[in-house]
N, C-alpha and C positions, 0 to 999 in steps of 0.2 A: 343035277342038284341046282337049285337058283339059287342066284349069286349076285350080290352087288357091290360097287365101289363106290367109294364119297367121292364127288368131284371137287370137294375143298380138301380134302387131308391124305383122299387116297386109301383109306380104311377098306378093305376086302371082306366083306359083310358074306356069310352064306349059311343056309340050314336046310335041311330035307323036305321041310314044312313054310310052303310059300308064305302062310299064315304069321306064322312065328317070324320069317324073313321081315313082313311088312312091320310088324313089333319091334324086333330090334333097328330097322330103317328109322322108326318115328324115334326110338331112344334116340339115339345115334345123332339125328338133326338137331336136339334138343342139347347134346353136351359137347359136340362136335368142338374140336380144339380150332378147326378152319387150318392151322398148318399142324404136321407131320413133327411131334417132339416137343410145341410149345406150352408152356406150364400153362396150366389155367385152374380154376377152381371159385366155384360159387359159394366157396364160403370164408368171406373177407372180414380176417379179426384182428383189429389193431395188437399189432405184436408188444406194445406197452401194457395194454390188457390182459394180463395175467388173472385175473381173478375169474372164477367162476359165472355164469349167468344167474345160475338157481344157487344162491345160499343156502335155501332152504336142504337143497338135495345135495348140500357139499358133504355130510356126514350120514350114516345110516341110522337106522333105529338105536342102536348099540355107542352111536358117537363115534365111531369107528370112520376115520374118510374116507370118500372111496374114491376120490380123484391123489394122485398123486403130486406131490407138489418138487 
């Protein structure tokens, strides 16, 4: 079965399908954390920033919210 490891985190990458293999490789480079355990995430929102983005889309058709507050 091919099989890969990330040389920045160590990640043990493998699937039956070389194809699919190379697919999740390119995710993988693209989110890769670089160390083993470290928080990361691509989506930075000032924690002051409570409010919604889309007002629009803060209530449904009905007026009903559909975000929790």
């Amino acid at each position: 079965m091919p099989e890969l490891t990330c040389s920045d985190c160590g990640k043990h990458l493998f699937h039956e399908n070389e194809d699919t293999l190379k697919i999740q490789k390119t995710v993988h480079e693209k989110f890769c954390r670089k160390k083993s355990g470290e928080t990361h995430s691509f989506m930075h929102r000032d924690p002051t920033h409570m409010n919604t983005f889309d007002s629009e889309r803060e209530n449904d058709v009905k007026g009903v919210p559909i975000l929790k507050k």
